[in-house]
C-alpha positions as CSV (number, residue, x, y, z in Angstrom):
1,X,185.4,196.0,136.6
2,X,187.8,195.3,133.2
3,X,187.4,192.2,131.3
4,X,189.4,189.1,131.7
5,X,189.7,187.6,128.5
6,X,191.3,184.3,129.3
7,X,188.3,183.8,132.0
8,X,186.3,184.3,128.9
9,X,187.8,182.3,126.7
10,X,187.2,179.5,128.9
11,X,183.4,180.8,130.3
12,X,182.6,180.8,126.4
13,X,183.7,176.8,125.7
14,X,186.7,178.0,123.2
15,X,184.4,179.8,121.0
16,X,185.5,182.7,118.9
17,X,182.3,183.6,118.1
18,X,181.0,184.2,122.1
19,X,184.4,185.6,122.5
20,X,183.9,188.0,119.9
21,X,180.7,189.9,121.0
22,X,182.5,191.1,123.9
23,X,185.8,191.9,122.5
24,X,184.6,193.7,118.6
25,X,188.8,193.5,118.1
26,X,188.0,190.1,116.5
27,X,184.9,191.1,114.6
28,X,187.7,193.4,112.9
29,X,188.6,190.1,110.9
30,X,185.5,189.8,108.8
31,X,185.9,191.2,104.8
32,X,189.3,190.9,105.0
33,X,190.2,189.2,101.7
34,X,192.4,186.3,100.9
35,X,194.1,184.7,98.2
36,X,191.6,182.0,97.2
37,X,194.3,179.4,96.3
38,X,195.6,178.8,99.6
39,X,192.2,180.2,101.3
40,X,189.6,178.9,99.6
41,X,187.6,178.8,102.8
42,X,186.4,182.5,102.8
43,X,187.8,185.5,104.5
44,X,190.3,186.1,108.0
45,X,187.4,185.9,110.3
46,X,186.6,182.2,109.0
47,X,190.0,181.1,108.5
48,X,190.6,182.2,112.3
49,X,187.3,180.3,113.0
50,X,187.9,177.1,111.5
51,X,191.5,177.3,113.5
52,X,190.3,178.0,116.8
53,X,188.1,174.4,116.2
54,X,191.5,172.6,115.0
55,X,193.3,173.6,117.7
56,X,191.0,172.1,120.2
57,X,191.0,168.9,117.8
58,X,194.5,168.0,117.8
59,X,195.8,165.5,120.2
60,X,198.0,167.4,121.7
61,X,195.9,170.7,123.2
62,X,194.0,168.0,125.9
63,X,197.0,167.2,127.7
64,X,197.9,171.2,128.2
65,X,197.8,173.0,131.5
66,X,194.8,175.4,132.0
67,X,196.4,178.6,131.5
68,X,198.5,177.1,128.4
69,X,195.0,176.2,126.5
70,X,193.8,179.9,127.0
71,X,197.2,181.6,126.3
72,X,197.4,179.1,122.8
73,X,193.5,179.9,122.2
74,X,194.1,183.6,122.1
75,X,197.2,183.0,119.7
76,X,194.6,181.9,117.5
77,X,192.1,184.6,117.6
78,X,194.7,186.8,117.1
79,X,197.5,185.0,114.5
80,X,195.9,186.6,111.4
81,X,195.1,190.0,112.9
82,X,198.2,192.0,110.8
83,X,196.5,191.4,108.1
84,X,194.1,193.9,109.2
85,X,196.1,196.5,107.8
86,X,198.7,194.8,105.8
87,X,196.5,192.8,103.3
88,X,196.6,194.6,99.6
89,X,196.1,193.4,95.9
90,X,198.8,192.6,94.0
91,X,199.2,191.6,90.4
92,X,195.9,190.5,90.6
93,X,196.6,188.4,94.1
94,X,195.4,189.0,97.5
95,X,198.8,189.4,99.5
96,X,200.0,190.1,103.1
97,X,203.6,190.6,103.8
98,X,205.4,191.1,106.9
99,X,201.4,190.4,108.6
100,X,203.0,188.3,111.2
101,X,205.5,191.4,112.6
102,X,202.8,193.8,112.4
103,X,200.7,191.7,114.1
104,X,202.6,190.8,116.6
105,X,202.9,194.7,117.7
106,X,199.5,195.3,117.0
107,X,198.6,192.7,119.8
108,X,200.8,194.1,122.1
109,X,200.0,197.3,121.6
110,X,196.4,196.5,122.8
111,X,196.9,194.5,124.9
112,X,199.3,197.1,127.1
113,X,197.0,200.1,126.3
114,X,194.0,198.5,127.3
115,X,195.5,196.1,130.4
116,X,192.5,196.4,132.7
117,X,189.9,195.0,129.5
118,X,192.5,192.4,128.7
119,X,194.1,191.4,131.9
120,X,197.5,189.8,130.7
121,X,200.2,189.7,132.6
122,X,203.1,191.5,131.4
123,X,204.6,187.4,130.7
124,X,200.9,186.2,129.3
125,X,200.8,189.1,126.8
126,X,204.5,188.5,125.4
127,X,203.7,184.4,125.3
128,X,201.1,185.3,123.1
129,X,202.9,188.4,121.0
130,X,205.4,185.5,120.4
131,X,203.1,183.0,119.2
132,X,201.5,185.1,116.6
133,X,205.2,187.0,115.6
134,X,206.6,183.0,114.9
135,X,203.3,181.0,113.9
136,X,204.5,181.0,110.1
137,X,208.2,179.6,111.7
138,X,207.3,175.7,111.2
139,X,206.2,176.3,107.3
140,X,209.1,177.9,106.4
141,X,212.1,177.4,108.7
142,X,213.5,174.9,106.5
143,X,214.0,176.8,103.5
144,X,216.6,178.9,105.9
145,X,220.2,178.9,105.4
146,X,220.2,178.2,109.1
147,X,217.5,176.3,109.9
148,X,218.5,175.2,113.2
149,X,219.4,179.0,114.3
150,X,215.6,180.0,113.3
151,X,214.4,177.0,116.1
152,X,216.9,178.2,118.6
153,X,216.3,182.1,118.5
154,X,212.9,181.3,118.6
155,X,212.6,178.9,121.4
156,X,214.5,181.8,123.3
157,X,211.1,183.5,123.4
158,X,208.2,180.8,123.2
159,X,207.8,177.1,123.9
160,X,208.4,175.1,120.9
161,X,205.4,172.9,121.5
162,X,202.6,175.7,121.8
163,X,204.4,176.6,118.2
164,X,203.8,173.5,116.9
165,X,200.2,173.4,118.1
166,X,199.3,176.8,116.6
167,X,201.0,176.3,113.6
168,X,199.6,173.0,113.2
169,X,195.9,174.2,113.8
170,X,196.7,176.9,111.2
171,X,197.6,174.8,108.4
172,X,194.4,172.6,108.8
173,X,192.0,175.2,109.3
174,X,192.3,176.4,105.9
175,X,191.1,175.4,101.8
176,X,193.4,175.2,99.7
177,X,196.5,174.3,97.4
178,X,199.9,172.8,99.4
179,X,197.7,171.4,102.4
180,X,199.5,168.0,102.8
181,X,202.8,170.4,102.2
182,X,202.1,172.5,104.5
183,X,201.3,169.6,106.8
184,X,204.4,167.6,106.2
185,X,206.3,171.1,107.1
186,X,204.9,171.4,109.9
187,X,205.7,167.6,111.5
188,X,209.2,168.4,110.5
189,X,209.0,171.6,112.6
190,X,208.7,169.2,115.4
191,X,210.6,166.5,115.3
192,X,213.2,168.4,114.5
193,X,212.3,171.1,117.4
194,X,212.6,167.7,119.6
195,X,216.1,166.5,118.3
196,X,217.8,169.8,119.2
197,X,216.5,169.5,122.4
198,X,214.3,172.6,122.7
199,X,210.6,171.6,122.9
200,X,209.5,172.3,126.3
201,X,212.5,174.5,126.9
202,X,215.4,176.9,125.4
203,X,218.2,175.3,125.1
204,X,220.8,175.1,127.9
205,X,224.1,176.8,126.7
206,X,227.4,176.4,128.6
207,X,227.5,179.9,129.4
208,X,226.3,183.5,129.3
209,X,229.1,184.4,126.9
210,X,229.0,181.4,124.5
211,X,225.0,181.9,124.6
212,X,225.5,185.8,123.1
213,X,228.1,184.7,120.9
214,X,225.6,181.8,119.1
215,X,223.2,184.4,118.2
216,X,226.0,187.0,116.8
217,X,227.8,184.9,114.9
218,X,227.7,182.7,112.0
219,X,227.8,179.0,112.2
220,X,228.6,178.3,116.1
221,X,228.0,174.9,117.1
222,X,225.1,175.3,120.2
223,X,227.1,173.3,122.3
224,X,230.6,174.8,122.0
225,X,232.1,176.2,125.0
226,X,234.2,179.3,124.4
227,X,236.9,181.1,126.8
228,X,235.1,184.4,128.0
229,X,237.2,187.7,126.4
230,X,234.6,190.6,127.8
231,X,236.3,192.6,130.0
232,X,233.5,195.2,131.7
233,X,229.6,196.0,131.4
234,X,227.8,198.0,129.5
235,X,224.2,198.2,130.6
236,X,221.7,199.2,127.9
237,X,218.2,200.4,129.5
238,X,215.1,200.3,127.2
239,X,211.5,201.4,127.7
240,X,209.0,204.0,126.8
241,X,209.7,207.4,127.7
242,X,208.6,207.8,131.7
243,X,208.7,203.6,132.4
244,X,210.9,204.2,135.5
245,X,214.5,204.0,133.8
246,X,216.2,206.7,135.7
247,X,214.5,205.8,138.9
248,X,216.6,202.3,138.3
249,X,219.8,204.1,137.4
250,X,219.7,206.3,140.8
251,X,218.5,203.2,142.6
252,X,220.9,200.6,140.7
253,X,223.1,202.3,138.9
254,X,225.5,203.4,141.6
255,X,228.5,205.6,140.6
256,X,228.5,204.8,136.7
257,X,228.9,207.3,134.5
258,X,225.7,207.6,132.3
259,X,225.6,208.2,129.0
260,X,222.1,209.9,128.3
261,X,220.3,211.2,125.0
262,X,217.6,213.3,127.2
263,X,220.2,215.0,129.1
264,X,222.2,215.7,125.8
265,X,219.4,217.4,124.5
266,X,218.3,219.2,127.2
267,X,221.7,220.7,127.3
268,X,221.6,221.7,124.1
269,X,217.9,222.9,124.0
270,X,217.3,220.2,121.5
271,X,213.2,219.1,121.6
272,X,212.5,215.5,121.7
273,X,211.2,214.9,118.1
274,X,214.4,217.4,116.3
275,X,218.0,216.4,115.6
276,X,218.0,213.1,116.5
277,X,220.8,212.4,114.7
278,X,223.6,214.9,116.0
279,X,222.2,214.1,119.5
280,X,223.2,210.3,119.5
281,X,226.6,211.4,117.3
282,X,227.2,213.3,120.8
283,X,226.2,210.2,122.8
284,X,228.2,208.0,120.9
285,X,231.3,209.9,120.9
286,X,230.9,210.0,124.7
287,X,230.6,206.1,124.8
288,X,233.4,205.7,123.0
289,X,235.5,207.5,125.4
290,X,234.2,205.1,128.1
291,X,234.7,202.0,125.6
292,X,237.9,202.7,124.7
293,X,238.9,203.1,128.5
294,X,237.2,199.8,128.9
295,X,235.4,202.0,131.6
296,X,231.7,200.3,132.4
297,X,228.8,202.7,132.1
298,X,224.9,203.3,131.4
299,X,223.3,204.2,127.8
300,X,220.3,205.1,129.0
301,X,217.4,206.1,126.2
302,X,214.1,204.4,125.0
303,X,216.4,201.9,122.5
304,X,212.3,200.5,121.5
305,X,213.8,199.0,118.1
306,X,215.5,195.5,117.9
307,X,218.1,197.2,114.5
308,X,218.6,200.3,117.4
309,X,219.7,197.9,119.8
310,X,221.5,195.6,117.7
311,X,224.0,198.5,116.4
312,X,224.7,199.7,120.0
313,X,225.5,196.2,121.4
314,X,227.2,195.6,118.0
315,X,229.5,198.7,118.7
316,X,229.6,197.7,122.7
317,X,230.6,193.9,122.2
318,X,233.6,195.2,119.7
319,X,235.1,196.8,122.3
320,X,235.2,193.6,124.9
321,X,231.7,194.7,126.9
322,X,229.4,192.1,128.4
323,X,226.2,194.0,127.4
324,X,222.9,194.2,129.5
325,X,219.8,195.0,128.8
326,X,217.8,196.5,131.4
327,X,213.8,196.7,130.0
328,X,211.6,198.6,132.1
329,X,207.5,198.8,131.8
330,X,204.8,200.4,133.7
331,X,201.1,200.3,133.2
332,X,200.2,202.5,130.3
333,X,197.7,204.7,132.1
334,X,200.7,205.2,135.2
335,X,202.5,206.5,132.1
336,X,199.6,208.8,131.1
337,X,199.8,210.0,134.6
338,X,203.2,210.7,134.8
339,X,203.7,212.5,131.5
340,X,200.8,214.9,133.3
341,X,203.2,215.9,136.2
342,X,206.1,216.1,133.8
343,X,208.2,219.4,133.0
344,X,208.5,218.6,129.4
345,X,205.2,216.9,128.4
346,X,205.0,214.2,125.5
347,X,202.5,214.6,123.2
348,X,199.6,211.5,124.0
349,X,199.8,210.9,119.9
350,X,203.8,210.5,120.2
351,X,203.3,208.4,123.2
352,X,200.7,206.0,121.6
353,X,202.9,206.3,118.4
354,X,205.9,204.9,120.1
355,X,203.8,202.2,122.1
356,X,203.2,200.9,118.6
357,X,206.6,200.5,117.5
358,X,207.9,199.0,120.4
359,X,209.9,195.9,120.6
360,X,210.2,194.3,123.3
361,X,214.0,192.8,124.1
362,X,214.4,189.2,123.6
363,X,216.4,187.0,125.5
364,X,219.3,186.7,122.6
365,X,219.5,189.9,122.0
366,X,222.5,191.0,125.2
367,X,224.7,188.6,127.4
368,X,221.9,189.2,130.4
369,X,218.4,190.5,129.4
370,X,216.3,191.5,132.4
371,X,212.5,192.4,132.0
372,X,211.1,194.5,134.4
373,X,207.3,195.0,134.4
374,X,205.3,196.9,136.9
């Protein structure tokens, strides 16, 4: 029988230390250094400690739902966990850039590998990758150029108020320099997250259209309502390799011509990990064809990476498309099974290397974004 860790959470009162004797994940935090001026508290472990007890002191965790208390608690074990492997010295200064992005995929990555100790649903787990990806958000979304776009994008993916709570638990469960700063910051983070309208929910565009063209272009007002000039679809699948995609093009895809980077390769004998390049040069060229035709048809490879997908729907939208972005996901080891019965076998290490780098769509990135877990 796997492990349930939000049953846990709960069975061990909100403690990270109880927590931590049955998942040794968190024990992973101890000895990690930081900077002493803005951490004077000690290492990861007890900054993630002394969080986990603000969170359940702030007025606003009481009032939350059941569920919402364990998904927001398990943010907080797991906010700092990038800095696991990101965390170096420099110029004499404990640092850890980009910790938030790498542990945001380090948490999903676990959690999808190891579903049965964990137990997320696909929903729970991406609630939580969010909240740890954007907990820095409130500090910092002001310095922006566009501060307003930061709140938006974001709220595409996670409440607003959980945000606010984590982040707000973070910034008091710390030593240091900046702390009424970093207080202040975070206040603002909310009240301004309230004005726009977007605490409890997204916010509620006029259309599909207008929606995709907020987050594409520069300096749209939110609440513009623009004439629709896409003229066909384009759908974009995404997914590891073996997560079902061209199950849903024979099952969904009807008589659409499909433009696919396995089938160019096999054509050409090219293996998997060779030649990437001239293979998608290929796919593209065929694409174009269709785009220029304004003739609607399927890209179909594993598209994992947010800069992959934003170049195709970049090239798509130019052409008039109405891009969407079909993400499929099965359970890891139904993946592990199927690449055994496969003709053309992945290697497990390129298959677990992948499931790190993946990137799950959000919401802002096509016209229609559907998610399509197992």
């Amino acid at each position: 029988m796997g492990r349930k860790i939000l049953s846990e959470i709960r069975n061990s009162g909100f403690s990270l230390n109880a927590l931590a004797k049955g998942y040794p994940e968190i024990s992973d935090l101890k000895d990690i250094p930081q900077n002493p001026v803005y951490h004077a508290e000690g290492d990861v472990y007890r900054h993630t400690e002394m969080v986990c007890e603000k969170l359940q002191e702030l007025s606003g965790w009481q009032g939350l739902e059941q569920e919402k208390q364990e998904l927001l608690f398990l943010a907080a074990v797991f906010h700092d966990r990038g800095k696991i492997s990101c965390t170096r010295l420099e110029e004499g200064n404990w640092v850890s850039p980009r910790h938030t992005l790498i542990g945001e995929k380090g948490f999903r990555r676990m959690a999808y590998r190891e579903q049965e100790r964990f137990g997320l649903t696909f929903s729970q787990r991406e609630t939580v990758a969010g909240l740890i990806r954007y907990h820095g958000l409130p500090v910092w979304f002001w310095t922006r150029e566009r501060p307003e776009f930061e709140l938006m994008k974001a709220a595409e993916r996670i409440p607003m108020r959980l945000l606010y709570l984590l982040s707000a638990a973070d910034v008091r469960g710390r030593s240091g320099e900046n702390e009424e700063q970093l207080r202040a910051s975070v206040e603002l983070f909310g009240e301004y997250a309230k004005e726009l309208g977007i605490w409890e929910s997204p916010w509620t565009f006029t259309d599909d259209y207008t929606r995709f063209q907020y987050f594409h272009k520069d300096d749209l007002w939110r609440g513009a309502a623009l004439y629709n000039e896409t003229e066909f679809d384009v759908f974009l699948m995404a997914g590891l390799p073996l997560a079902g995609k061209d199950s849903w093009i024979e099952k969904h895809g009807g008589d659409l011509p499909v433009v696919s980077l396995d089938e160019i390769r096999e054509k050409m004998g090219i293996p998997p990990v060779r030649k990437s390049g001239q293979v998608v040069h290929m796919a593209i060229e065929q694409a174009r064809n269709y785009l220029r035709n304004r003739q609607p048809f399927i890209w179909n490879a594993t598209n994992l990476l947010r800069e992959t997908r934003a170049r195709l729907i970049s090239l798509f939208a130019g052409y008039g498309a109405r891009v969407h972005i079909i993400y499929l996901e099965a359970p890891y080891v139904e993946l592990l099974r199927r690449n055994q019965i496969r003709a053309r076998r992945i290697p497990e290490s390129v298959l677990e290397e992948m499931t790190g780098r993946l990137e799950v769509p959000m919401p802002w990135e096509g016209y229609e974004v559907k998610l399509l877990a197992e």
